[in-house]
Kinemage of the C-alpha trace (Angstrom):
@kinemage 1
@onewidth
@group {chain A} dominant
@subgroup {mainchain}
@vectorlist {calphas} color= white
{ca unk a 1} P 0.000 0.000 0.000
{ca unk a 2} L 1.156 3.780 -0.884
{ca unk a 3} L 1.439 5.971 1.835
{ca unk a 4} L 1.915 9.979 1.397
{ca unk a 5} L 4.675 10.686 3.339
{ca unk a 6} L 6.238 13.686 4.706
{ca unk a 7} L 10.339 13.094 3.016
{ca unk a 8} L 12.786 15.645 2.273
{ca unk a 9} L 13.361 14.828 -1.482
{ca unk a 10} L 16.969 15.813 -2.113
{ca unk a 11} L 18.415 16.562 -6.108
{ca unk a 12} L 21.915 16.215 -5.941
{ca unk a 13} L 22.554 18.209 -9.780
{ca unk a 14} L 22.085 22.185 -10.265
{ca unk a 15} L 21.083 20.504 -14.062
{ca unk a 16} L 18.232 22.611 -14.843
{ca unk a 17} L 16.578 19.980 -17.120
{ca unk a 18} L 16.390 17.868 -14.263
{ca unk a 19} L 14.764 20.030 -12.457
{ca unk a 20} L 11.977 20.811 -14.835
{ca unk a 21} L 12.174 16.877 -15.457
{ca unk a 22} L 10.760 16.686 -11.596
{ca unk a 23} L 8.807 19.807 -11.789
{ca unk a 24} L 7.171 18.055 -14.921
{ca unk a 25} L 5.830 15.167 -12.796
{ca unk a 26} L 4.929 17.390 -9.831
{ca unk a 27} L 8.017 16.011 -7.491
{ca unk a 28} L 8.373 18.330 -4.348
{ca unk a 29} L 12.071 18.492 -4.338
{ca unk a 30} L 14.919 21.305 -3.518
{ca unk a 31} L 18.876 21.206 -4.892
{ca unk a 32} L 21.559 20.501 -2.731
{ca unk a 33} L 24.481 19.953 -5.775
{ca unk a 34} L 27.439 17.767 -5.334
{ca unk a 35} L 30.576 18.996 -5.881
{ca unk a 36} L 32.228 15.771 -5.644
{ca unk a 37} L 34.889 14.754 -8.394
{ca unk a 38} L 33.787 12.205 -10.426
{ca unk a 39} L 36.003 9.251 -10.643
{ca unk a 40} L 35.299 6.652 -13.571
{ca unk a 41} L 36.711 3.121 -13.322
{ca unk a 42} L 34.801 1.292 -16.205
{ca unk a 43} L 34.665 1.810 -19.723
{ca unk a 44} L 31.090 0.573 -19.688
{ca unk a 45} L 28.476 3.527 -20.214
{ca unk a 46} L 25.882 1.505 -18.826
{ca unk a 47} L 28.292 1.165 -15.973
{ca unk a 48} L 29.872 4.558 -15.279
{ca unk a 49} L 26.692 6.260 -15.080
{ca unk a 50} L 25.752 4.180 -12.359
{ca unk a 51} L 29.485 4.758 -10.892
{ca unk a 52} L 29.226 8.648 -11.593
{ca unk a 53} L 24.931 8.820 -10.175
{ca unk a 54} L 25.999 6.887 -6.909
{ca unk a 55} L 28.992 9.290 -6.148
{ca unk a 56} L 26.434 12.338 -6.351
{ca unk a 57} L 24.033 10.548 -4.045
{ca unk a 58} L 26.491 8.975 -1.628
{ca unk a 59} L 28.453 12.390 -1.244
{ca unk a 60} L 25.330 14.278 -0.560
{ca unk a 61} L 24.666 11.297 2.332
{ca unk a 62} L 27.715 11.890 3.396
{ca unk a 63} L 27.245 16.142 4.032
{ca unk a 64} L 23.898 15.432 5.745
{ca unk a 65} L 25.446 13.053 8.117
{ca unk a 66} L 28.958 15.221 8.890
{ca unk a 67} L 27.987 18.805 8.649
{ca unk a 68} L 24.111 18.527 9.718
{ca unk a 69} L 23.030 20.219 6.585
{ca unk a 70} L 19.705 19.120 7.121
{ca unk a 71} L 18.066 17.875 10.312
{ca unk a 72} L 18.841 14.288 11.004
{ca unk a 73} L 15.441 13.782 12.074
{ca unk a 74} L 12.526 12.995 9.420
{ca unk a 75} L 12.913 10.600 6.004
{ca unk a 76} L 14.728 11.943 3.550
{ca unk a 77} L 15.470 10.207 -0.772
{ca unk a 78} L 18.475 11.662 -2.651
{ca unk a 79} L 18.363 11.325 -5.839
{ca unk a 80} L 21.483 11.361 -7.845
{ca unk a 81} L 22.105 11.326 -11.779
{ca unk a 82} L 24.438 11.300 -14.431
{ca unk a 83} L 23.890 11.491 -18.248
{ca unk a 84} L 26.439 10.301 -21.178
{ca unk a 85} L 26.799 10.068 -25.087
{ca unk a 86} L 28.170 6.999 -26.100
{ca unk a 87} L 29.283 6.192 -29.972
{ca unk a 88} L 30.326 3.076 -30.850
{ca unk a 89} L 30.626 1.965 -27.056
{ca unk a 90} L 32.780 5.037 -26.577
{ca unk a 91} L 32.094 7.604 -23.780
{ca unk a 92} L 31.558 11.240 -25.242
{ca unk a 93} L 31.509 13.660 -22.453
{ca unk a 94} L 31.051 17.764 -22.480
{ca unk a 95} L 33.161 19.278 -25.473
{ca unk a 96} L 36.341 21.216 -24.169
{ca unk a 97} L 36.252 23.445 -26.789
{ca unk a 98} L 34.230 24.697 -30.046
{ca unk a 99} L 36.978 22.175 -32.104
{ca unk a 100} L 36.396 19.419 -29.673
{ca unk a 101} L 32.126 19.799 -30.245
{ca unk a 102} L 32.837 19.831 -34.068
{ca unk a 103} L 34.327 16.270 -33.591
{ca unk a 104} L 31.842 14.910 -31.521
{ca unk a 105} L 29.024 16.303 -33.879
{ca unk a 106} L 30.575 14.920 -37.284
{ca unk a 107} L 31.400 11.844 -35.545
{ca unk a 108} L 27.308 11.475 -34.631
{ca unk a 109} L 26.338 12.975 -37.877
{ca unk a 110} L 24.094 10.678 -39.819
{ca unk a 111} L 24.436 7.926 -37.784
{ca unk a 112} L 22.924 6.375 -34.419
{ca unk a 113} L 24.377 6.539 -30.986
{ca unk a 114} L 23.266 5.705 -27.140
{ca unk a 115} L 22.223 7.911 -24.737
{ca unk a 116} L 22.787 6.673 -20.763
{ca unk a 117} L 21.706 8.183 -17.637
{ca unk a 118} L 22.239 6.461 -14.414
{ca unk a 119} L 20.016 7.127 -11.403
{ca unk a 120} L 20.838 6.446 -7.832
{ca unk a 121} L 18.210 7.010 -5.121
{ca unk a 122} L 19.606 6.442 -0.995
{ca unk a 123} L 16.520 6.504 1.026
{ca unk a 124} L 17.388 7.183 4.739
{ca unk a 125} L 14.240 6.458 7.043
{ca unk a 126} L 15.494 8.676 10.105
{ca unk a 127} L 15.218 5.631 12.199
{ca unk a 128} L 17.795 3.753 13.865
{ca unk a 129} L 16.174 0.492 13.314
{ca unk a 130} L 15.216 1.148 9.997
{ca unk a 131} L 18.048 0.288 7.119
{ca unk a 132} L 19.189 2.314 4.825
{ca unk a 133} L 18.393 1.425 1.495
{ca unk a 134} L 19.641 2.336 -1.891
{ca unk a 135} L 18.366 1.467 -5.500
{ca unk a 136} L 21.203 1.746 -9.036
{ca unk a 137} L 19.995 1.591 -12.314
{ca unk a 138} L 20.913 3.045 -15.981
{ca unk a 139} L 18.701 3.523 -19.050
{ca unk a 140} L 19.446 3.402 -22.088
{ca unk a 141} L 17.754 5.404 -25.425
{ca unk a 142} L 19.057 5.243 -29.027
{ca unk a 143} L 19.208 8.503 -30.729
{ca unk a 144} L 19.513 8.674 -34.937
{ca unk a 145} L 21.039 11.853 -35.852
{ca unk a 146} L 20.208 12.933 -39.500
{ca unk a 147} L 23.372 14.129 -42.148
{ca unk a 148} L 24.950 17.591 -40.543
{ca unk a 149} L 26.600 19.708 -43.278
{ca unk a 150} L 29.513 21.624 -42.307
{ca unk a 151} L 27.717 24.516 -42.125
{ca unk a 152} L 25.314 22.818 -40.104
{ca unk a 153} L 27.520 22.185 -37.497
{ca unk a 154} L 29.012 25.479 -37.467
{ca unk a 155} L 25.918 27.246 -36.946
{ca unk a 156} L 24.860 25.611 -34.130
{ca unk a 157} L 28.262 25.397 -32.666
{ca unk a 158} L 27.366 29.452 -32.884
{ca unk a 159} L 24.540 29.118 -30.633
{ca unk a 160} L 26.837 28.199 -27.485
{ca unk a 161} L 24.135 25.226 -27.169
{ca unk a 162} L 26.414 22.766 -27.231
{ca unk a 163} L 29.280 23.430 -24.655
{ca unk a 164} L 27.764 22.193 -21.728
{ca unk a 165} L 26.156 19.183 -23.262
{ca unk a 166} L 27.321 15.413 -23.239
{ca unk a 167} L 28.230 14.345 -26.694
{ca unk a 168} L 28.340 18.649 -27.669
{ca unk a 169} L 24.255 18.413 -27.957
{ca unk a 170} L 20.936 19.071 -26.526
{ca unk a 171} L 17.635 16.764 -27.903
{ca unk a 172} L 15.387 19.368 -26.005
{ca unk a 173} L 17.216 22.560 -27.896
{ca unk a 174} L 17.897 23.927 -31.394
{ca unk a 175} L 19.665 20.689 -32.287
{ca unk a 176} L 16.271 18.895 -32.069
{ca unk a 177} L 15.727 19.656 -35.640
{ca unk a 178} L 18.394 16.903 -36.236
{ca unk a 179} L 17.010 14.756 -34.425
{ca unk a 180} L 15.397 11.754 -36.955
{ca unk a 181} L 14.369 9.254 -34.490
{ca unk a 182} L 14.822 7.931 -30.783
{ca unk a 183} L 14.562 4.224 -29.233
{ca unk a 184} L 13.163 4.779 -25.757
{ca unk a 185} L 12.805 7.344 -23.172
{ca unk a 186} L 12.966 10.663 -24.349
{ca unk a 187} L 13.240 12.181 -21.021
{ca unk a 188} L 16.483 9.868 -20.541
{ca unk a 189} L 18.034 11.646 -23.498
{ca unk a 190} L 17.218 15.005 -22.043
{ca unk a 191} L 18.586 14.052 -18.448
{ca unk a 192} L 16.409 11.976 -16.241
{ca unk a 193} L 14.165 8.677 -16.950
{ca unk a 194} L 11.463 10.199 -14.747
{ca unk a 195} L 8.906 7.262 -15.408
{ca unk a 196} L 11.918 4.707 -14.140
{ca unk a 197} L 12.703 6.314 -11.465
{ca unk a 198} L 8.965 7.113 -10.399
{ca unk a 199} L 8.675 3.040 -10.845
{ca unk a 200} L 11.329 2.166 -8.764
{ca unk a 201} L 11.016 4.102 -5.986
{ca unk a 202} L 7.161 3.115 -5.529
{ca unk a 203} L 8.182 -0.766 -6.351
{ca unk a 204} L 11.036 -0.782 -4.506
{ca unk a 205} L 10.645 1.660 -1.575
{ca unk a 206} L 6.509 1.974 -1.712
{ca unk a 207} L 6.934 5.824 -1.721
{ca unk a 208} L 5.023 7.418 -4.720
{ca unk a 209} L 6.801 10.113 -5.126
{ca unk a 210} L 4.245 12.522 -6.265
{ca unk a 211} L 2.540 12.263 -3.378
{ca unk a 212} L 5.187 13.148 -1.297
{ca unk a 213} L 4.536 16.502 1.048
{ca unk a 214} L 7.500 18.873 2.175
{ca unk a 215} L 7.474 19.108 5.886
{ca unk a 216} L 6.552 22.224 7.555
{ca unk a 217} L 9.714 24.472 8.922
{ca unk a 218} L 9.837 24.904 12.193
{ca unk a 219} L 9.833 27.778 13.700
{ca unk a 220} L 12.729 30.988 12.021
{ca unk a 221} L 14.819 31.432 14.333
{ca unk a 222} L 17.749 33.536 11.585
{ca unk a 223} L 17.355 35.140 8.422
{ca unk a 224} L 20.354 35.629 6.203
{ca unk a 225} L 20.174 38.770 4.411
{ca unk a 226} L 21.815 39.562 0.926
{ca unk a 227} L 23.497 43.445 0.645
{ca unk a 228} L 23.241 45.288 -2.541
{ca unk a 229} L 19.460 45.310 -3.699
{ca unk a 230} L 18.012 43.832 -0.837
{ca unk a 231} L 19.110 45.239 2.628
{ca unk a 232} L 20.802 48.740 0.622
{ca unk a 233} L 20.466 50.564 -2.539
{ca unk a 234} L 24.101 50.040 -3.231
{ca unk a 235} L 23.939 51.081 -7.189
{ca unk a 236} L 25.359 54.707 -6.826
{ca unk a 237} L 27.801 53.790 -5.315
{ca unk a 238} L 28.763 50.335 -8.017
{ca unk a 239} L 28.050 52.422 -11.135
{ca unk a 240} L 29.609 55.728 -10.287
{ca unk a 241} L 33.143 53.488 -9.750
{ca unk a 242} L 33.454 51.189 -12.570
{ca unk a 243} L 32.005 54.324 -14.847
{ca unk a 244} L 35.279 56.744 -13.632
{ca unk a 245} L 37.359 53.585 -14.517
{ca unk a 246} L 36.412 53.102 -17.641
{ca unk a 247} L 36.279 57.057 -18.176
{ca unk a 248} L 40.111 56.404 -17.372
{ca unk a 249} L 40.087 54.050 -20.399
{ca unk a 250} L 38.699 55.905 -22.664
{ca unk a 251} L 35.696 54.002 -22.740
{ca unk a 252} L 31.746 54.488 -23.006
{ca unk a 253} L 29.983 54.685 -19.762
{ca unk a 254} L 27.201 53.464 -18.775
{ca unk a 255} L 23.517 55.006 -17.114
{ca unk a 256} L 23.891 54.155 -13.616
{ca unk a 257} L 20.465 52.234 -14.044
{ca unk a 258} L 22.177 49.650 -16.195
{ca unk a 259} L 24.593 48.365 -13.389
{ca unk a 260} L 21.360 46.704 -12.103
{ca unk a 261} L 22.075 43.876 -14.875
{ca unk a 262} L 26.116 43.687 -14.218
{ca unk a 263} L 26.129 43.804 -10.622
{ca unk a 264} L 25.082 40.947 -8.043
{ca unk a 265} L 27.861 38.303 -8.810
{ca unk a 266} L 30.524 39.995 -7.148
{ca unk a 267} L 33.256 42.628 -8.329
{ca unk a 268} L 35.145 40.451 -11.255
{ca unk a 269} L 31.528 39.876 -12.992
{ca unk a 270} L 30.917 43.260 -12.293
{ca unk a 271} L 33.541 44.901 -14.354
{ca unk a 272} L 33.597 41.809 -16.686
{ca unk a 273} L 30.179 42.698 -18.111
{ca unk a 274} L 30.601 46.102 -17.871
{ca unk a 275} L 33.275 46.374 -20.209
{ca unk a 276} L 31.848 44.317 -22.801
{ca unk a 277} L 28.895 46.058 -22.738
{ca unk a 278} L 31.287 49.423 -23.301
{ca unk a 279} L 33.365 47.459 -26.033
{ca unk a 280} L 36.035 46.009 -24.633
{ca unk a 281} L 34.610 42.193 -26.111
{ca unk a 282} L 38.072 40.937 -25.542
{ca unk a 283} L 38.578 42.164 -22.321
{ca unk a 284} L 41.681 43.982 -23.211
{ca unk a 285} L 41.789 46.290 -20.132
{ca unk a 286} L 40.159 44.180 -18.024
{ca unk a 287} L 43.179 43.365 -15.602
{ca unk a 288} L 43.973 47.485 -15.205
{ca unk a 289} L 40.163 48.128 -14.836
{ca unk a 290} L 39.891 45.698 -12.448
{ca unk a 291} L 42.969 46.740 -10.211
{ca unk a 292} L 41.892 50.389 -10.397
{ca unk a 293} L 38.248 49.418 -9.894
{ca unk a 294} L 39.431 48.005 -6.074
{ca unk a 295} L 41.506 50.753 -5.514
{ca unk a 296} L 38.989 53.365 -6.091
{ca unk a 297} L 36.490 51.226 -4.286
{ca unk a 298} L 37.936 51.445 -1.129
{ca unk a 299} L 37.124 54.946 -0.518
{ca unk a 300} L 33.862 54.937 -2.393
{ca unk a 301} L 31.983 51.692 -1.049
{ca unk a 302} L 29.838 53.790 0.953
{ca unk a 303} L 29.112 56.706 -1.683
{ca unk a 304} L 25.690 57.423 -1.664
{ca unk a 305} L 24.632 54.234 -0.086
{ca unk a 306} L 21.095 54.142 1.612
{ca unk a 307} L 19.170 51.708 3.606
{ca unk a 308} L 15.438 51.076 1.582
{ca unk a 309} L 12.608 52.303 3.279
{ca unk a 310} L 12.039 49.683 6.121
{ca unk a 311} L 14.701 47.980 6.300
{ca unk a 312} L 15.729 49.392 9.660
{ca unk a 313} L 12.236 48.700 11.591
{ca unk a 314} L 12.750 45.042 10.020
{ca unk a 315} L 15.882 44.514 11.485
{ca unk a 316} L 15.119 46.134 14.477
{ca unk a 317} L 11.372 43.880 14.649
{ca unk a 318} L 13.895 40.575 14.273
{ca unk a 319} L 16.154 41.327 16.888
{ca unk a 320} L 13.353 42.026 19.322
{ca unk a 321} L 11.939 38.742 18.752
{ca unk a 322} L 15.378 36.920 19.109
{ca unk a 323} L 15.236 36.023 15.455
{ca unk a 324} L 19.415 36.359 14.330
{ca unk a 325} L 20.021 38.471 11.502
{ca unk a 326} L 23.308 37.940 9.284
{ca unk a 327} L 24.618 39.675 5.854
{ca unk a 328} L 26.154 37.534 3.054
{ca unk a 329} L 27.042 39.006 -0.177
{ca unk a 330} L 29.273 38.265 -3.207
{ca unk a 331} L 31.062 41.823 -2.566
{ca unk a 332} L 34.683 41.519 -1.258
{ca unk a 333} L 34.212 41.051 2.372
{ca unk a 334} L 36.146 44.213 3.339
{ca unk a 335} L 33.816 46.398 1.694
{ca unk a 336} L 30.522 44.641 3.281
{ca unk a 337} L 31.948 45.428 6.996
{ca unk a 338} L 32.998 49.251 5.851
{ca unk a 339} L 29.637 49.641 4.708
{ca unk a 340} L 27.371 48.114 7.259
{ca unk a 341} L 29.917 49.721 9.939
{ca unk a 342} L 28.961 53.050 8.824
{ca unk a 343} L 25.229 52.319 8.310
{ca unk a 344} L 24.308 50.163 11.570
{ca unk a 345} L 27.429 50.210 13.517
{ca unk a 346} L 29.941 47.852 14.246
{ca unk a 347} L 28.607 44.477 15.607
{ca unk a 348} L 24.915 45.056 14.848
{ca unk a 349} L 24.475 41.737 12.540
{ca unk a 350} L 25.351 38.351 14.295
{ca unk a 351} L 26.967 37.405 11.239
{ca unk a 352} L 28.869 39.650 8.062
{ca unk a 353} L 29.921 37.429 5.426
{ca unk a 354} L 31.584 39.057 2.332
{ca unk a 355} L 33.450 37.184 -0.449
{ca unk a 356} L 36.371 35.638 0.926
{ca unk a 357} L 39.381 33.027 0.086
{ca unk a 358} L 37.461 30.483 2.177
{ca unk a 359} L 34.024 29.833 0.336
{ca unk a 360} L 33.108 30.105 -3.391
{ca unk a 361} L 30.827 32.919 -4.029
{ca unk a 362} L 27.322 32.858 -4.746
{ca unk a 363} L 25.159 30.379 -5.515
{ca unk a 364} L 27.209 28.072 -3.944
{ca unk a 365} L 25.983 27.371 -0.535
{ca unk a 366} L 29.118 27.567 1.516
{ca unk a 367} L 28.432 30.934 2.572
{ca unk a 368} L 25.649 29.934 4.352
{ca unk a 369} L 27.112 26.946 5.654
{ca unk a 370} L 29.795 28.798 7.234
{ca unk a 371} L 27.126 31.908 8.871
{ca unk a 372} L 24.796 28.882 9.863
{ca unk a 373} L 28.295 27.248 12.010
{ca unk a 374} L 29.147 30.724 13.168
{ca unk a 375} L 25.485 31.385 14.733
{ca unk a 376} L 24.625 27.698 15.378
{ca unk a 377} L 21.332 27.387 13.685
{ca unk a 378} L 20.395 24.825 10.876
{ca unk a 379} L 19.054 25.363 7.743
{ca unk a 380} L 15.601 24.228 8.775
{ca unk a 381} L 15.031 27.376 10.876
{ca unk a 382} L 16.468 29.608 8.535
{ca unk a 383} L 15.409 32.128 5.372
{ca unk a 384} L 17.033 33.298 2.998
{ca unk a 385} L 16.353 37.101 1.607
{ca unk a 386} L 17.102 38.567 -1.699
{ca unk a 387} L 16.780 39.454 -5.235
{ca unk a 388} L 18.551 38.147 -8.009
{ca unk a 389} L 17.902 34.331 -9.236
{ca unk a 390} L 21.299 34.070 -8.045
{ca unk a 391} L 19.896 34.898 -4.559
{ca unk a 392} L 17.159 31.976 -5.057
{ca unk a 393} L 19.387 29.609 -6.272
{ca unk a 394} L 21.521 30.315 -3.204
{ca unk a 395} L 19.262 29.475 -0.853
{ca unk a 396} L 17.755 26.633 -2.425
{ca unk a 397} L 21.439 24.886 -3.264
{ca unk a 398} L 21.541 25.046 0.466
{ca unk a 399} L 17.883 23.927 1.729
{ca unk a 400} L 16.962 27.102 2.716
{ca unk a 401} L 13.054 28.925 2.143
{ca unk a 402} L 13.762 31.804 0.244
{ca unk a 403} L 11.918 35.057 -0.289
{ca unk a 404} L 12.617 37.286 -3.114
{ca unk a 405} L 12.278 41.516 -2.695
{ca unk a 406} L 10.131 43.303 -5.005
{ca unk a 407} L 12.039 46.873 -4.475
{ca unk a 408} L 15.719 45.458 -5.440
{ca unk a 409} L 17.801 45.399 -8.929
{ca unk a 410} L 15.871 43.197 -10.570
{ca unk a 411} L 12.519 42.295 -11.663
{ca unk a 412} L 9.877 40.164 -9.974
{ca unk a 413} L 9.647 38.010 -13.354
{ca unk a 414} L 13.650 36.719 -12.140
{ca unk a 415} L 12.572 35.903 -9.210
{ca unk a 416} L 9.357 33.913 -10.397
{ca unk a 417} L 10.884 32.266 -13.096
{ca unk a 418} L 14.657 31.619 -10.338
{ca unk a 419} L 11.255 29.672 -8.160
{ca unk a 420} L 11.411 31.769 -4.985
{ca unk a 421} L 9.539 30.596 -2.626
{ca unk a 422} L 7.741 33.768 -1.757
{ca unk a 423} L 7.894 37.092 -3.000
{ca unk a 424} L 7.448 40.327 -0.814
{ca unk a 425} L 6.720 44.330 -2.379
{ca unk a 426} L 7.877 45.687 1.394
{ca unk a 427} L 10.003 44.872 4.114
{ca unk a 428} L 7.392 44.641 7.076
{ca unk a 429} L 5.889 41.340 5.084
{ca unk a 430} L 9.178 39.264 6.125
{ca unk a 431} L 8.333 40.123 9.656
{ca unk a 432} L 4.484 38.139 9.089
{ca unk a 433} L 6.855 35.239 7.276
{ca unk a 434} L 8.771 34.966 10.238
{ca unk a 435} L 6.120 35.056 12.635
């Protein structure tokens, strides 16, 4: 007999196409990416997949158990997946460059070729008593690609398309025109055999998987705040900078409106896309604009900063309530403690995270994972606040429920389409989230 169960269903791939894969089937799921290296010992496809999905799955396992990522109490299934071209019985993985995707793409032009994706679900009861137990299995679809012309190939080489793609292709993109016939799942081809693996788990483990319900969060006892375009409006002081460095070059500035798209993935990005968009495609001055960019901003982080409208009584409403509030942002990590220095005071946040040698920068999750050691709360208790999708995908890569802000540098259609989990048009409505 099916039960609904309350399990924390755990995707251990960022892939997007998985994701809409689950979303597809309505699977209640959140990311928690391994970063794992993969390690293949077989030449098998059918084999390595299996070898590649289990190392996702396991490694996750092995961060909920060590650094209490999650709570130990409650069921939880991680599912783990890994897709590859094979031609001939050959392994094709991700091209390495736009020659290496020609290869691959003449080599599968006009001719048939396997797809594999290997699945690995652990299922971990929260019960002491209760085994683990884990189910492995690959599946297999036969893809017929029709005759590519040169130019073919070329052109959608152009596209990008292909770069991040096993076997330099993707069924569900442009290249689908090519695409003369498959042998099996389709979904397998695109990343995930959803139908297996909805099959297995409710033969196997009795779960149907769709009928699955995330458990309720206890109560929030921390929010984690991100800086610019969230808790300050940060863009005077962003866009004035990079716009007297690249005055310095020579180059065309930009309306200080317009740093709303560059900023947000910390300073490199930052003057990365802003001097492509002035010209510089090559990045020709990038390494001077960048060096000038962090000497200027030392003196200049706090130009024209404000808090929005709110913001203050917010933090001020947490505190009273003994709800921790912490800062993490992708700007260099000196700059985030000038700034909120100035603004609040030293000391006012129970946590200040800024980019750092320690952690990768956002989305990764490590950020939080180090504020969340630092104030000793779990993710379970915690929100995440922002608004960018790379402020979504943060918190979600990390298990966190995250709210997006109407009133930051982007739009409300980001955040809807980045799936944030709530989406507020004024500060005071975090307060009723909390409470």
């Amino acid at each position: 007999m099916l039960v609904k169960k309350n399990i924390d269903i755990i995707l251990a791939s960022k892939s997007p196409r998985r994701q809409e894969l689950l979303h597809q089937i309505d699977i209640s799921y959140r990311c928690m990416p391994s970063s794992k290296e993969e390690v293949i010992t077989t030449n098998c496809p059918a084999e390595a997949v299996k070898e590649l999905s289990a190392q996702k799955a396991r490694d996750i396992e092995e961060q909920i158990k060590s650094a209490q990522q999650v709570s130990n109490k409650g069921s939880k299934i991680i599912i783990g997946a890994d897709t590859v071209v094979a031609f001939e019985g050959k392994i094709l993985g991700k091209p390495k460059d736009e020659k290496d995707a020609f290869s691959m793409l003449s080599m599968l032009s006009g001719k048939s070729h396997e797809v594999y994706t290997g699945v690995t679900v652990i299922y971990l009861s929260g019960y002491e008593n209760y085994p683990r137990k884990e189910i492995v299995f690959s599946e297999c679809t036969k893809v017929k690609v029709a005759q590519l012309s040169e130019d073919d190939i070329k052109n959608y080489i152009a596209t990008k398309e292909p770069m991040d793609k096993a076997g330099a292709y993707g069924i569900q993109g442009k290249f689908g025109k090519y695409i003369n016939g498959i042998e099996g799942d389709y979904n397998n081809v695109v990343g995930l055999p959803i139908a297996r693996l909805f099959q297995e788990v409710r033969d196997k483990l009795g779960i149907n998987l769709t009928d699955v319900v995330i458990e309720k969060r206890d109560k929030v006892k921390a929010c984690i705040f991100d800086l610019d375009g969230t808790t300050l409006d940060t863009l005077e002081s962003i866009g004035s900078t990079v716009n007297l460095v690249l005055d310095e070059l020579g180059l065309k500035t930009h309306e200080i409106e317009e740093y709303k798209h560059f900023a947000g993935d910390g300073q490199y990005e930052l003057v990365r896309r802003s001097l492509i968009a002035a010209g510089d495609e090559k990045l020709q001055n990038y390494d001077v604009a960048m060096n000038r960019y962090i000497e200027l901003f030392k003196d200049r982080c706090t130009y024209h900063v404000r808090l929005y409208d709110g913001i203050r009584e917010l933090m001020e409403a947490l505190k009273a309530k003994g709800i921790k509030v912490s800062i993490l942002s992708n700007k260099h990590h000196d700059n985030v403690v000038s700034i909120l220095n100035e603004l609040f005071g030293e000391n006012y946040f129970d946590c200040v995270l800024g980019q750092r040698d320690d952690h990768k920068k956002k989305p990764s999750g490590e950020g939080i994972n180090i504020i969340l050691n630092e104030i000793g709360e779990n993710p379970e208790h915690c929100i995440y606040i922002g608004d960018t999708d790379t402020d979504m995908l943060t918190g979600k890569n990390y298990g966190l429920y995250t709210v997006g802000v109407g009133w930051g540098f982007r739009t409300k259609e980001e955040l809807v389409s980045a799936d944030a989990d709530y989406i507020v048009d004024k500060p005071e409505e975090i307060l009723k989230i909390c409470e």
